[in-house]
Structure formats: C-alpha cells, structure tokens
DOTIDO-697206 format. One line per 10 residues: number of its first residue (from 1); for each residue x, y, z of C-alpha. Coordinates in nm, 4 decimals, always signed. Layout:
residues N
NUM	X Y Z ~ ...
END
This chain:
residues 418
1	+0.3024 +0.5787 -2.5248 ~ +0.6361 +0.5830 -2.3630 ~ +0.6126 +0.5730 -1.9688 ~ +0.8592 +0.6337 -1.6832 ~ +0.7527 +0.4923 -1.3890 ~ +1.0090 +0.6753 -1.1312 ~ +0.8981 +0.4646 -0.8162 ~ +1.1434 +0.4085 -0.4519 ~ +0.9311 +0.0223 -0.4484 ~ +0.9065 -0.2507 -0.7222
11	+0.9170 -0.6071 -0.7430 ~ +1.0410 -0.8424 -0.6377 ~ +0.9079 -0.6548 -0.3100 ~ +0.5766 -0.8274 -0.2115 ~ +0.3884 -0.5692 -0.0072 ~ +0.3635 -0.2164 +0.0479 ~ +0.3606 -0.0163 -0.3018 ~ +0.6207 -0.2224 -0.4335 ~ +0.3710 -0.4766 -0.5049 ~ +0.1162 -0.2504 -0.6865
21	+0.3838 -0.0385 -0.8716 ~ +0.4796 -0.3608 -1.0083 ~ +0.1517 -0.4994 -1.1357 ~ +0.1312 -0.1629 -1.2786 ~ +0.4083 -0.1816 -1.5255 ~ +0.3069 -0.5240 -1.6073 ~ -0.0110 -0.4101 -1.6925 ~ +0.1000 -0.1200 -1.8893 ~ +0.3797 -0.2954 -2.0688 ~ +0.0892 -0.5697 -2.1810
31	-0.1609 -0.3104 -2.3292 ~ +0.1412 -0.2248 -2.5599 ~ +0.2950 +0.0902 -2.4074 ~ +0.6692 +0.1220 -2.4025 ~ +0.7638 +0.1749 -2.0059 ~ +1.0753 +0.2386 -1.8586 ~ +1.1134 +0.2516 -1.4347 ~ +1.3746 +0.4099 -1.2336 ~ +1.3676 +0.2234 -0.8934 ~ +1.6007 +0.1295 -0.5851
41	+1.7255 -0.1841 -0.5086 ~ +1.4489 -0.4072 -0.2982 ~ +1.4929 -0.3164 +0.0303 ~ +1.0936 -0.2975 +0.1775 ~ +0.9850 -0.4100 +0.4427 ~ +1.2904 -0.5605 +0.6412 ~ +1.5038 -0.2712 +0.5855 ~ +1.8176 -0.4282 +0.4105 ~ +1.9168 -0.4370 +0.1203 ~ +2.1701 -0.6190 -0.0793
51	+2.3485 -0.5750 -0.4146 ~ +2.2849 -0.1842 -0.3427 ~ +2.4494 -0.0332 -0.6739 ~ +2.3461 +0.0973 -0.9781 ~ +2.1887 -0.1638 -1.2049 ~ +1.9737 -0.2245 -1.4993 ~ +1.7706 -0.5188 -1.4234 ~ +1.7313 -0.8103 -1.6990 ~ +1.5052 -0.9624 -1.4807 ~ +1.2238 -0.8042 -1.6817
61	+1.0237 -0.7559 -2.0207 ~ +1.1167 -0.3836 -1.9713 ~ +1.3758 -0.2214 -1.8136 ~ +1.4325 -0.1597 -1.5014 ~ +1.6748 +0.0925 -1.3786 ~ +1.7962 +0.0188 -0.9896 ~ +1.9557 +0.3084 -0.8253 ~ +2.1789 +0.2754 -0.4856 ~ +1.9972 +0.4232 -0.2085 ~ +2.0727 +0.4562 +0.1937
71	+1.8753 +0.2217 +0.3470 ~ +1.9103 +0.3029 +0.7443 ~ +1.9204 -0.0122 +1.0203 ~ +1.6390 +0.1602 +1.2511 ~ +1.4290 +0.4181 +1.0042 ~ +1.4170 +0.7387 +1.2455 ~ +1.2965 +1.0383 +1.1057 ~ +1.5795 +1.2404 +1.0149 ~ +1.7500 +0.8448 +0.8451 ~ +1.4162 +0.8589 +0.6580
81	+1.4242 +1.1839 +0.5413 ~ +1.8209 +1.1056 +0.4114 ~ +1.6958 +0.7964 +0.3140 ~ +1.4770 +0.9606 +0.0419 ~ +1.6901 +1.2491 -0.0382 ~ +1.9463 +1.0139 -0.1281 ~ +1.7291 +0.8024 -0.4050 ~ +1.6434 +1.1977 -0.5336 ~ +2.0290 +1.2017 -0.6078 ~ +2.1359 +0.8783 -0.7051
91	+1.8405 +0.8480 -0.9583 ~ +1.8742 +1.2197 -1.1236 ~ +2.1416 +1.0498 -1.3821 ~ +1.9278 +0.7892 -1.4999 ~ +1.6323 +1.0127 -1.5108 ~ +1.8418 +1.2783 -1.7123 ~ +1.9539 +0.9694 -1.9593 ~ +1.5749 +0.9118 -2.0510 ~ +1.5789 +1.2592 -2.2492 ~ +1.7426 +1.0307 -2.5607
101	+1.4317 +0.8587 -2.5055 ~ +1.1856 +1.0605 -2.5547 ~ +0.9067 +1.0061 -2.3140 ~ +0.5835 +1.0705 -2.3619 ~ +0.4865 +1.0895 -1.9232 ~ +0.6782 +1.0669 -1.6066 ~ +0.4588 +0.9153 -1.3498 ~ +0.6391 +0.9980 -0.9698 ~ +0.4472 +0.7638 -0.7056 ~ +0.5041 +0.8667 -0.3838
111	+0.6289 +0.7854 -0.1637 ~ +0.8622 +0.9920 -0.2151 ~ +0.7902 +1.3211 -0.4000 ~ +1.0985 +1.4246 -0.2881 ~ +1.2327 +1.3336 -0.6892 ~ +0.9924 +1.6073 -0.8069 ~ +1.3085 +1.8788 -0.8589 ~ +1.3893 +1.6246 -1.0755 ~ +1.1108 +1.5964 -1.2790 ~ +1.1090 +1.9961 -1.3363
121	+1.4557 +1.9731 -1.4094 ~ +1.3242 +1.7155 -1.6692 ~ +1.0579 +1.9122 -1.8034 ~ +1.2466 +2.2363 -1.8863 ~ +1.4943 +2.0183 -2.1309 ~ +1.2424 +1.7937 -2.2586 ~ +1.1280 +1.8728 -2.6110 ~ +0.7638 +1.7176 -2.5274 ~ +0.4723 +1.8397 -2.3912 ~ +0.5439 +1.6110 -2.1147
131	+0.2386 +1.4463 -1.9268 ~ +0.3532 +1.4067 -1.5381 ~ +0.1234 +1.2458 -1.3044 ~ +0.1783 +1.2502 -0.9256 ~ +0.0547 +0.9406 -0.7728 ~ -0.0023 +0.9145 -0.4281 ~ -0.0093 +0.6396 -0.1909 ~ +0.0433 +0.8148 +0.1127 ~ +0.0885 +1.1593 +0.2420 ~ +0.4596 +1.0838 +0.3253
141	+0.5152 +1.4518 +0.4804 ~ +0.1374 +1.4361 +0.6979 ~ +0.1882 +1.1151 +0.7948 ~ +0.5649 +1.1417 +0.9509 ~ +0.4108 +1.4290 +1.1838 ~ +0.1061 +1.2709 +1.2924 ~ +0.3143 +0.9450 +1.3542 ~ +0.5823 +1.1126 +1.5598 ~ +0.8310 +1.0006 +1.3041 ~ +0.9348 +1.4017 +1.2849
151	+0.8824 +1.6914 +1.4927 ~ +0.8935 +2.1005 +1.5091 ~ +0.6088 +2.2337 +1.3907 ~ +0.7946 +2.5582 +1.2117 ~ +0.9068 +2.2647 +0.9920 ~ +0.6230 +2.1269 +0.9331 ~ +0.5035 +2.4681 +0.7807 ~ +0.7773 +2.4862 +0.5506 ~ +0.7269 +2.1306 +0.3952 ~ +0.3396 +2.1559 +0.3559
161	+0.4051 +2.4778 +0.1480 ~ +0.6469 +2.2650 -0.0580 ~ +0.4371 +1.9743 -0.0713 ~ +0.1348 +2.2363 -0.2003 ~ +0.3928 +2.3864 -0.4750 ~ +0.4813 +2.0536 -0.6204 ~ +0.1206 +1.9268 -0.6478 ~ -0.0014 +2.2266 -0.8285 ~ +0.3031 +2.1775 -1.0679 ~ +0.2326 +1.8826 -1.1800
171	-0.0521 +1.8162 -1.4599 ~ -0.2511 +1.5534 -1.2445 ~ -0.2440 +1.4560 -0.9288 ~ -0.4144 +1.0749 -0.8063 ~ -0.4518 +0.9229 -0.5155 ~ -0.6157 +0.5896 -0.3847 ~ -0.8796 +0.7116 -0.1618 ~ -1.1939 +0.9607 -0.1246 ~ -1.1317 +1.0687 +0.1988 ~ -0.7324 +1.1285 +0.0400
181	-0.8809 +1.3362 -0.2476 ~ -1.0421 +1.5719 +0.0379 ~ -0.7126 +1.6082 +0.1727 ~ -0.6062 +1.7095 -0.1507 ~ -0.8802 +1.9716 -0.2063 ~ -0.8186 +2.1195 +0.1264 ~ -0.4064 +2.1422 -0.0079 ~ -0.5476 +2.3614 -0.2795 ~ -0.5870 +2.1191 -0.5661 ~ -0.8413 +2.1856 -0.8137
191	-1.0692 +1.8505 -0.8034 ~ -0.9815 +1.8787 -1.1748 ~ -0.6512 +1.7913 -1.1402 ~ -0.7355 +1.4793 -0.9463 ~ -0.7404 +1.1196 -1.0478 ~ -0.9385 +0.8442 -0.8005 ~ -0.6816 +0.5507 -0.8936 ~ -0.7518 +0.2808 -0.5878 ~ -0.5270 -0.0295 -0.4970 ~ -0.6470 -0.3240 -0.6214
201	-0.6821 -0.7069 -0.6102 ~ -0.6896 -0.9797 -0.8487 ~ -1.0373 -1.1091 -0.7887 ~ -0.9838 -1.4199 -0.9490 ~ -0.6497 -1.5449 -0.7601 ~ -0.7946 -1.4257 -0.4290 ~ -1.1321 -1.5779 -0.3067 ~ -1.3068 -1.7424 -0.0575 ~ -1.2622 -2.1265 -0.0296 ~ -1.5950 -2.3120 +0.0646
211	-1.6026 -2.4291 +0.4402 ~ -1.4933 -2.7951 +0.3786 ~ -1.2120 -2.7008 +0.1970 ~ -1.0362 -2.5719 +0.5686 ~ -1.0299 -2.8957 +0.6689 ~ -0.7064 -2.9323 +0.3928 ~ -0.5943 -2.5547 +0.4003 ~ -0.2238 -2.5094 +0.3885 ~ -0.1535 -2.3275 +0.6609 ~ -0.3662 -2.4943 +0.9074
221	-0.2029 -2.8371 +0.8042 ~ +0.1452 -2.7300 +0.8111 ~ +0.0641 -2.5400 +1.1586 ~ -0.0888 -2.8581 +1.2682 ~ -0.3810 -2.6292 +1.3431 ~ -0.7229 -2.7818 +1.4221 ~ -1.0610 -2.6663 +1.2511 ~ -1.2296 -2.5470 +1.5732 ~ -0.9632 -2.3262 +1.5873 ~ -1.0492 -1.9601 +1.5523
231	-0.7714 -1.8006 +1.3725 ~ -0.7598 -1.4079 +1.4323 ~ -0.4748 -1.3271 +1.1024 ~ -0.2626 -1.0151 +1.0492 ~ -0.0418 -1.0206 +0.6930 ~ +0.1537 -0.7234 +0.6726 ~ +0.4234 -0.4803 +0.7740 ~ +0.4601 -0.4096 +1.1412 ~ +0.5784 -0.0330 +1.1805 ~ +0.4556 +0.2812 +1.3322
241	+0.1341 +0.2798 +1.0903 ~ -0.0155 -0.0193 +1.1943 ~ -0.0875 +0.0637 +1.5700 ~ +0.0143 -0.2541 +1.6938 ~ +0.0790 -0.2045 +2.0635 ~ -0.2711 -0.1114 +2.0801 ~ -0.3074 -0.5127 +2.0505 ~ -0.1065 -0.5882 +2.3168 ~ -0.3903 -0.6016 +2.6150 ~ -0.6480 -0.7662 +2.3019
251	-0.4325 -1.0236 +2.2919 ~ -0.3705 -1.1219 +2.6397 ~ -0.7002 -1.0654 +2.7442 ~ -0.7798 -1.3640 +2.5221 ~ -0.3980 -1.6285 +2.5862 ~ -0.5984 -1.8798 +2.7749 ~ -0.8567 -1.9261 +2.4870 ~ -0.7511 -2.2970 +2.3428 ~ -0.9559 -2.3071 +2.0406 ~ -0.7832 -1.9213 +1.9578
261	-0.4905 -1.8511 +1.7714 ~ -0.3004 -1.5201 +1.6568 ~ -0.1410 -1.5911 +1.3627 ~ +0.0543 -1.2965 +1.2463 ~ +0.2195 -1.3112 +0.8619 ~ +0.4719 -0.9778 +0.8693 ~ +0.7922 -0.8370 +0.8495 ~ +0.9505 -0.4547 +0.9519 ~ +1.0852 -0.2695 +1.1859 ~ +0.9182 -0.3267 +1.4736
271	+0.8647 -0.7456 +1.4498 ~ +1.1695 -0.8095 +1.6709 ~ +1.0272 -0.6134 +1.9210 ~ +0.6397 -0.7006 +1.9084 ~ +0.7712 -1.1043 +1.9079 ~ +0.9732 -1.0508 +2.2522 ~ +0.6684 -0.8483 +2.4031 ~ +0.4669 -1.1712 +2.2996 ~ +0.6991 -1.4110 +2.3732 ~ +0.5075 -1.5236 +2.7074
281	+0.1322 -1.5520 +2.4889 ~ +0.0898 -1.9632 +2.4237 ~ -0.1540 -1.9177 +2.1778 ~ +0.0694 -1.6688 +1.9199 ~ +0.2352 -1.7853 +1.6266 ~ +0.4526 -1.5689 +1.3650 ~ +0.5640 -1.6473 +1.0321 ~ +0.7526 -1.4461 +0.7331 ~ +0.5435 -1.2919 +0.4793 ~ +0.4369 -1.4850 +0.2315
291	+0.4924 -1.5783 -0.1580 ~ +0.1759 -1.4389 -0.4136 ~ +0.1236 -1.8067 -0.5064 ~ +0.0509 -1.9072 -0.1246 ~ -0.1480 -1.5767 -0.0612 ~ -0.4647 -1.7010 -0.1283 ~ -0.4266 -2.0162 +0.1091 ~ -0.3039 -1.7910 +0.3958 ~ -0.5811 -1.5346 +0.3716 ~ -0.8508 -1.8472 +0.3830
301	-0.6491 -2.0209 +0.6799 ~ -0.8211 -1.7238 +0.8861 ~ -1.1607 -1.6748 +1.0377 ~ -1.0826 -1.3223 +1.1132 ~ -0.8678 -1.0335 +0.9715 ~ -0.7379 -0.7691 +1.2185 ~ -0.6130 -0.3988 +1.0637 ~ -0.4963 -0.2388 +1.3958 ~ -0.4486 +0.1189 +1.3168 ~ -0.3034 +0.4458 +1.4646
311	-0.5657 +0.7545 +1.5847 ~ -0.5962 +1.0218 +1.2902 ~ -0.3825 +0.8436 +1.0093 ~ -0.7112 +0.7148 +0.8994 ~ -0.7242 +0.9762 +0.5736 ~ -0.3427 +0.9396 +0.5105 ~ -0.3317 +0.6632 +0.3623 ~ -0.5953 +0.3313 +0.3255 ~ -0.4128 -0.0132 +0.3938 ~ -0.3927 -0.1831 +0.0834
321	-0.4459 -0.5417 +0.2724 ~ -0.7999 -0.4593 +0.3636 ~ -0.8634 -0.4988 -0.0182 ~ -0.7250 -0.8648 -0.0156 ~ -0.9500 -0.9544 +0.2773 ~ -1.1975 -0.8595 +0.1131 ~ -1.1465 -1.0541 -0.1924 ~ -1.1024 -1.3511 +0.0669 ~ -1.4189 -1.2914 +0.2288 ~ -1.2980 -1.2712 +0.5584
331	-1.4723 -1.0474 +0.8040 ~ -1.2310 -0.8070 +0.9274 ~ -1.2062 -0.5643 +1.2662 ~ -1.0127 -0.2701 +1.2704 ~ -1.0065 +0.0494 +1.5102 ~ -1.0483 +0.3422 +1.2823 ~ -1.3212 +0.6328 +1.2533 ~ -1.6528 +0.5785 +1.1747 ~ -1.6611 +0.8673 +0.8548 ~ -1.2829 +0.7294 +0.7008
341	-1.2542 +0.5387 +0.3748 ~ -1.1278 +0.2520 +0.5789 ~ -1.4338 +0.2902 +0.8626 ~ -1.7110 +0.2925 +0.5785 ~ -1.5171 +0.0013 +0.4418 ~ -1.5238 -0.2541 +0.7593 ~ -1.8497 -0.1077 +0.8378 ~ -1.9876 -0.3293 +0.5775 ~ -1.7408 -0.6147 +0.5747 ~ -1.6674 -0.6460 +0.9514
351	-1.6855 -0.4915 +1.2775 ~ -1.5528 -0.1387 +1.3472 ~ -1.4414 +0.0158 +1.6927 ~ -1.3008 +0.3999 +1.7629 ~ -0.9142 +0.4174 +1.7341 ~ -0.8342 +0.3947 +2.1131 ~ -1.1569 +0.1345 +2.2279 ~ -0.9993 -0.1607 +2.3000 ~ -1.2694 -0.3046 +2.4866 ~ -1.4838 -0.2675 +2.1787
361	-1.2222 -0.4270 +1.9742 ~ -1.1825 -0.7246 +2.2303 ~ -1.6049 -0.7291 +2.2067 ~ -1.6031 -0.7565 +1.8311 ~ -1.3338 -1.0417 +1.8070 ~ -1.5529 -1.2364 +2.0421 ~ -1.9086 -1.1825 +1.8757 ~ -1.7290 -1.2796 +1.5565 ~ -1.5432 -1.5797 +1.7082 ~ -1.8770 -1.7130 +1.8791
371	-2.0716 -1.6784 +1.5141 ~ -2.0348 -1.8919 +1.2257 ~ -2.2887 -1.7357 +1.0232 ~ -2.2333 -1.3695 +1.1233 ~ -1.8821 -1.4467 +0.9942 ~ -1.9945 -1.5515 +0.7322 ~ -2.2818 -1.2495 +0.6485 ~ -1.9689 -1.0407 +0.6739 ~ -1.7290 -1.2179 +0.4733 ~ -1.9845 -1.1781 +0.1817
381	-2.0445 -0.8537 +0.2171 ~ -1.6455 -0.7865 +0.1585 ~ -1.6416 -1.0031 -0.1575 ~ -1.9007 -0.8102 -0.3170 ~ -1.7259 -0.4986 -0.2004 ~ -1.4028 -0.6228 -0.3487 ~ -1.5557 -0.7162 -0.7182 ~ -1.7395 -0.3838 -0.7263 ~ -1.4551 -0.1125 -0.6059 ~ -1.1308 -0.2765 -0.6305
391	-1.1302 -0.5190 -0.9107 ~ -0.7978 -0.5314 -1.0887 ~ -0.9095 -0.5498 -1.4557 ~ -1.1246 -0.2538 -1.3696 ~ -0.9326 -0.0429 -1.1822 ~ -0.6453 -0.0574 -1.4490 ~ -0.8184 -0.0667 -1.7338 ~ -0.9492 +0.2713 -1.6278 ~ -0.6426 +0.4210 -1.5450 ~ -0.5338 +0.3191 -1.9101
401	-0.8263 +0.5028 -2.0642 ~ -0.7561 +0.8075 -1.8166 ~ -0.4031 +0.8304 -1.9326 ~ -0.4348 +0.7275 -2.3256 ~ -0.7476 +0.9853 -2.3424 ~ -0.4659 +1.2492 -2.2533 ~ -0.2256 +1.1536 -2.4674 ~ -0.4817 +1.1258 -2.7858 ~ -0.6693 +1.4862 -2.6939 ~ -0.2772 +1.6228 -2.6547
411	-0.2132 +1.4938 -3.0089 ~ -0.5620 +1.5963 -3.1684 ~ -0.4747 +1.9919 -3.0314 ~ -0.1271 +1.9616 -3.1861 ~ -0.2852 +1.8706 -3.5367 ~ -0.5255 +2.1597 -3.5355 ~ -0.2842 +2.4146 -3.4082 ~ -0.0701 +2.2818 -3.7346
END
C-alpha cells in the first residue's frame, strides 16, 4: 500500500505522539508498504524549534516532508489554536503534491484534525477510492476546554459540531482507549467506524531489572544515589495535563525524608516554573528527558512511578508513560477516577486515589515506600498487564491486518464490479 502519514509530531521527538507516530512508520515501512509523512519541524515538548522551513528530510528510509509551523514561546490558547491552523496551511502544498503519487490512505493523527479540509480537498481530486483513517490521541478540542486552555462556551458549541462533521467524514475513526471510544459513541460515531489502536511499548527493551542489579543502575550511580533510597520518578512533559501543582503539598509533606528522593525526568512549558516553586525541597532532583537507549535504566532507577493528573481529563486522553511503567514493573500512583481507562489500569499495577485526595495520594506513596514486597506484588502485576494489552509486536501487527484487510476487500469489490 502507499501511506501518508500527515502527523504535527515525529521523530526525532522522544515523547508525546511524536514518539509513537514514529515507530509507526518504521513499522509500516518494514512490513513493505510504501509511506510517505507530512510533518513539522521537531519542536515538542520544549516549545522551540529550529531550522523551521520547508524540508524533505534524508534522515530517513522514507520520506519525510517537514513543513514550517508557528511554534509560540508560552502556548496560550488562542497561540495554540494559530499554532495548528498554521501547520493546516503550510502543509496543504505538500499534501496536494502527493496526488502524482497516488496514495492508497491518508492517515490524519490528531492532534490536530484541524488538516481535515485538507484531506477533503484531497479526496474530491484523488482518482482512488481513498482509505482515510482519523487517529486519535487526544480530544484536542475537549481537552483545551476542560483544561482552561480556551473559553466561551458558544464556541465550544460550534467546534464540537465541527469536530462531529469531520469524524463522520472520514471512513474510520481510532483511538487509543475504551473509555475514548465511549466518547466517540456519545459524538455520534457508529462503533463500526471505530478502531481500538492503543499506545504501545517494546516489551523486550523495557523490563524490570532483578533487585541486585540497582546496586549498579545508571542513574543511581551517576546521582550518587544510595540503595535505601526510595526514589518516587516522574518522566514526562510538564504542562497543563499532568496536574502537577497538585504535587506541590505531596512533596513537601515528605522534604525531610532522607532515604526519599523526587526525581523528575521532563521537559515543557511549565518546568521553569515547577523547578523555582521547588527550589527550597532538599530532597528534589530534575534532569532533561532522556535518550530511548537510557530509558530502560531510568525507569528501573525508580521504586515508584507518579502520573499526577488533572480532574475529568481522565477519558481525554490515557498517558502513554503509564504503559512504559508498566513494562518496567514499577508500581505506579496516580489521582484519577476509579471507572477511567487509566483508574482500572493503576488499580491493578499500583495504588489509585480520587483526582483532588491528596492525603490519599501522600498515604499511598508511604504504604508503597514502607513495602518491599507490596512493591513488588504491584510491579508484577503491571508487567503482565503490559505483555497482554500493550505489546508492540501485537498492537501493530494488528493494526497492519486492520488496514491491509481494507485495502484487499476494497480491491476484491472492484474485481467483481468489473
């Protein structure tokens, strides 16, 4: 088949959908399809961006089309909004171009749907019975409401009806989550339509190392941090998603602990300002996000994950680094609801407070802290969690079948109508 990926993230971006757009391709590209991908310059998660022109990147066994995009200095809502609207333009040419090519499916991954006049502009001169795919990571539109990122509810109206006429017009719509595909249904999507394509994690690069191995971990040596050490780990992005002043009292209540450390891997918008609110906590420590080939080490420097999250975004989108903790077999405790995707997740794998209980949250790090073995019960539980739902080779392997099976039933109905 011949594939456009039309994605805002790739590689080399290390997080966020960037990261799993990229695998993607890779994958594809290796099982012998013919992709092309229409992309911005890497800009995610610090917010800058360099070389910000158009480009077609030789970095790559495929190509890669970059498109300049505005990248804003502090991401407000109406900077986001023009932010997106201006990859919809600058991309429009090189999507228009791929018509000599002859694609077989344009798969959008949102964010940003905001490219989808695009794709109908694409369809109607397109001599193929196209198969488009709307991928979603995250309700873009939803989520910037909820999150206070926009306001005006006569707005809101107005892009939900949008957002409801460009999911019915495309030919499937998937999305990484059950309690997501509700939210779907209750848009108006036929169940149908909809594709249950989860994030993923290599289960063989990420695991857990055996007990006497932390004695030589990485991170703990370079740190020149002891093994009776608890570390309490966040790897991620820090912005208006994550909750993270709801760790603020957590983690003060606990600064005179000497055998506890917060060890926070991240970049984003709000790092600046969560490291001078900390600044005063001895027992904090923050370094850059790290490489793929070091992510393993990092993950098993912890004896505790933390996914700090913000009240009713729990069905928005699921944070992709729960499914790397779990690989890691690290017990995790996050603040979500009980009947989310994420809460049924750390259920099993961890401990699991209400959004705004940070008592509960301040209980469960120190039951976990105090016990070795419940850690350790836990940590289990999320490995076999991770091999069963989320396994790489799985996960993408099915979407191949899911997408081929199309394309060989569209052909099949073109030879009997002939």
């Amino acid at each position: 088949m011949k594939i456009i990926i039309y994605c805002l993230n790739f590689a080399p971006e290390i997080v966020g959908t960037g990261k799993y757009n990229s695998e993607l391709v890779n994958f594809l590209h290796n099982k012998g399809h013919k992709v092309n991908v229409i992309t911005s310059p890497k800009y995610y998660p610090d917010w800058k961006i360099k070389n910000n022109k158009y480009e077609l990147d030789k970095n790559f066994n495929f190509k890669v089309y970059r498109c300049p995009i505005y990248v804003p200095k502090k991401p407000t809502g109406i900077k986001r909004i023009l932010h997106l609207i201006s990859f919809s333009i600058t991309s429009f040419p090189i999507l228009i171009i791929q018509l000599f090519w002859k694609p077989d499916s344009v798969i959008l991954i949102a964010p940003t749907i905001l490219c989808f006049t695009n794709i109908f502009i694409f369809k109607l001169f397109s001599k193929k019975n196209l198969f488009t795919l709307l991928h979603i990571q995250d309700f873009e539109i939803d989520a910037a409401f909820n999150l206070k990122i926009l306001s005006f509810p006569l707005l809101k109206n107005i892009l939900i009806k949008i957002e409801s006429y460009i999911f019915k017009n495309f030919k499937h719509v998937s999305t990484i989550s059950h309690g997501m595909i509700k939210k779907l249904i209750s848009k108006g999507i036929q169940k149908s339509k909809i594709y249950h394509f989860p994030n993923w994690v290599d289960v063989n690069k990420i695991r857990k190392s055996k007990l006497i191995y932390k004695k030589k971990n990485y991170y703990r040596n370079k740190l020149k941090i002891n093994d009776e050490t608890i570390i309490i780990q966040y790897s991620g992005t820090l912005n208006k998603k994550t909750g993270i002043y709801f760790l603020l009292p957590i983690i003060k209540f606990f600064e005179k602990e000497k055998n506890l450390l917060w060890l926070f891997s991240c970049e984003g918008p709000l790092k600046k300002q969560f490291v001078q609110l900390t600044k005063n906590i001895p027992n904090i420590i923050f370094i850059p996000l790290q490489e793929e080939e070091k992510f393993n080490e990092l993950l098993n420097a912890a004896d505790i994950s933390i996914i700090p999250q913000k009240e009713n975004t729990e069905d928005l989108f699921l944070p992709s680094k729960l499914i790397s903790i779990l690989a890691s077999g690290t017990p995790v405790v996050a603040n979500v609801k009980t009947n989310s995707d994420l809460g049924k997740l750390v259920n099993e794998a961890g401990i699991r407070v209400d959004p705004n209980d940070q008592a509960g949250f301040i209980n469960a790090i120190s039951n976990l802290k105090d016990n070795q073995q419940l850690r350790i019960r836990l940590g289990k539980k999320g490995r076999i969690i991770a091999e069963k739902m989320f396994n790489k080779n799985i996960v993408l392997n099915n979407f191949n079948d899911f997408i081929e099976n199309y394309f060989n039933q569209n052909i099949c109905e073109k030879d009997f109508s002939n």
